[in-house]
N, C-alpha and C positions, 0 to 999 in steps of 0.2 A: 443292290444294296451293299455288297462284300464289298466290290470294288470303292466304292461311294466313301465310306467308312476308311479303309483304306490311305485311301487320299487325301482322306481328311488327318488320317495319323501321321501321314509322311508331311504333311505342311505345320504340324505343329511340330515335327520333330526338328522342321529344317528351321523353323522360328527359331525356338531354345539354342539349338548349337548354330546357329549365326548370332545370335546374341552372344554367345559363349566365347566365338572367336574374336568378335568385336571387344567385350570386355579385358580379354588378356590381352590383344592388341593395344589397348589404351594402358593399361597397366604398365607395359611396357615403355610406353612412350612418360607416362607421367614418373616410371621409375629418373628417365634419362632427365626429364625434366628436373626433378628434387636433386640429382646428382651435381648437376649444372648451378642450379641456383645455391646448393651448400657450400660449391670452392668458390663461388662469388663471394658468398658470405663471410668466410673463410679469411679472401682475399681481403676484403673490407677491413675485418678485424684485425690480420697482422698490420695493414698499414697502419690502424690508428695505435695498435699498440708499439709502430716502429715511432709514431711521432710522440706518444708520451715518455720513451727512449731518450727521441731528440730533446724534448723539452727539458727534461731532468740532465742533459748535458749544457741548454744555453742557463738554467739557472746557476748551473756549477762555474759553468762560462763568466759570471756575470759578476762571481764571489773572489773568482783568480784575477790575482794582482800580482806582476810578475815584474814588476819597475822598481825602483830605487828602495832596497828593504822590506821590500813587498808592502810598499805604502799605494804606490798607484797604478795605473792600469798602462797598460804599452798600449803603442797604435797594434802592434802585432796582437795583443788580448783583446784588441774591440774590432778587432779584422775578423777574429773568429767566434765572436759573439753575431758578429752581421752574417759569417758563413752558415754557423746552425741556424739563424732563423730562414734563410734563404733555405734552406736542405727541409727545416719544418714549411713553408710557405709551398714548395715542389710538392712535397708527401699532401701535402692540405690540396694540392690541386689531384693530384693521384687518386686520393680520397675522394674528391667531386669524382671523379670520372670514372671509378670503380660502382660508387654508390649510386651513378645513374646507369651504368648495366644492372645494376642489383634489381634495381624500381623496374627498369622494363623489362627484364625477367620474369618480374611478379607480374608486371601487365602484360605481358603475354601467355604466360601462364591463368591468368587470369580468364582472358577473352577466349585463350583454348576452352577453359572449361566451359564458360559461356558456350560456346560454339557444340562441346560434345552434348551440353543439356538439350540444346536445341534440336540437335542429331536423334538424339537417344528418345526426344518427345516425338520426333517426327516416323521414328521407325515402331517407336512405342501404337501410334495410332495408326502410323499402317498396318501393324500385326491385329494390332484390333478390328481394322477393319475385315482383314481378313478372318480373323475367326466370327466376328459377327455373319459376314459374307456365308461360312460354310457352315455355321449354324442354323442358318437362314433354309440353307441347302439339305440340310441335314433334318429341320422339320417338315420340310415340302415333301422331302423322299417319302420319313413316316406317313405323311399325308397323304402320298400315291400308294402307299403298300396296304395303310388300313384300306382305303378304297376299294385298292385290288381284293384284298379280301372281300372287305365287304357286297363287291359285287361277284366276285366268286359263290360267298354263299347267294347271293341272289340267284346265281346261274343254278345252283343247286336247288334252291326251294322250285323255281320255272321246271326243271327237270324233273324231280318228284312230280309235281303235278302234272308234268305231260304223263310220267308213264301212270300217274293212276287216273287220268283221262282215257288213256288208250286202253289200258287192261279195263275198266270198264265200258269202253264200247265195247272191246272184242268177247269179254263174258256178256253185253247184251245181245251181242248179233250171235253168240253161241245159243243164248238161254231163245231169240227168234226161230232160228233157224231151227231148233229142237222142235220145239211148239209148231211150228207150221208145217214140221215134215208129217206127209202124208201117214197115215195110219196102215197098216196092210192088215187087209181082211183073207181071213181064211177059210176056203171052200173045202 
C-alpha cells in the first residue's frame, strides 16, 4: 500500500515539474521570438519614416528653381528631383522586403504557437491519462486491502468458532469421561 502510494506521488511530482521545465523552456523561446519580431518592426518603421524624410526633400526638390533669376528649373534641379524619387522608389522596395520578413515572422510565430497548443493538449492528456491510469490503481488496491481485511476478520469469526467448537468438545468428553468413571466402593 506505502509503496503503491509512493509512486503515485513521484508521478505527479514528475508531471508538474516536466511541465514546469517545458513552460520556462517556451518562455524563453517566445522571449527570443518578441525580440526578433520588435527590431523587425523597428526596422519597418525607420525605413518609412526615412522615406517620409525623402518625400519632404523631392517636395522641396520640386519648389527649387535655380535658372535664370530663379524663374526656372535647370536640367541639373529635375536631375535631382528624378534622384530623390529613385532613392524613395529603393526605400519603397526595402520597405516590401522588410514588411514581408515582418508578416512571416508573425506566421511563424504564429504556427509555433499553434504547434505548442497542440503539444501542450497532447501532453495535457497523457498526464491525464496517467493519473486516471493510477487512480484506477489506486481504487483497486483499496479494494484489495478492504478485502483483505474483510476476509481477515472472516479468518477471525472461523477461528473463534473453531476454538469454542473445541473447548466445548473437550469440556464434553471431560464432563463424559467424569460420569463414566467407575465409582470405588469401600470395604
Amino acid at each position: 500500500m506505502n509503496y503503491n502510494y509512493l509512486k503515485f506521488l513521484f508521478a505527479c511530482i514528475l508531471v508538474f515539474s516536466g511541465s514546469a521545465i517545458l513552460k520556462a523552456q517556451d518562455s524563453t523561446a517566445l522571449k527570443t521570438d518578441s525580440i526578433t519580431f520588435e527590431s523587425q518592426r523597428a526596422r519597418v518603421n525607420k525605413l518609412l519614416n526615412e522615406r517620409s524624410a525623402k518625400f519632404g526633400d523631392y517636395d522641396s526638390s520640386l519648389t527649387k528653381k535655380t535658372g535664370v533669376f530663379g524663374l526656372f528649373k535647370t536640367k541639373g534641379d529635375m536631375q535631382k528631383s528624378i534622384d530623390i524619387l529613385r532613392n524613395i522608389v529603393i526605400n519603397d522596395n526595402h520597405i516590401f522586403i522588410e514588411t514581408r520578413k515582418l508578416l512571416d515572422l508573425k506566421d511563424a510565430q504564429s504556427e509555433r504557437y499553434q504547434k505548442l497548443a497542440a503539444e501542450y493538449d497532447q501532453q495535457v492528456s497523457a498526464y491525464m491519462k496517467t493519473i486516471n491510469k493510477l487512480q484506477q490503481e489506486n481504487d483497486k488496491l483499496r479494494g484489495d486491502i478492504s478485502n483483505l481485511e474483510n476476509s481477515d476478520q472472516g479468518n477471525d469469526n472461523k477461528l473463534f468458532i473453531a476454538i469454542v467448537i473445541i473447548l466445548g468438545l473437550v469440556i464434553s468428553v471431560i464432563y463424559l469421561y467424569l460420569k463414566q468413571k467407575p465409582k470405588k466402593l469401600t470395604v
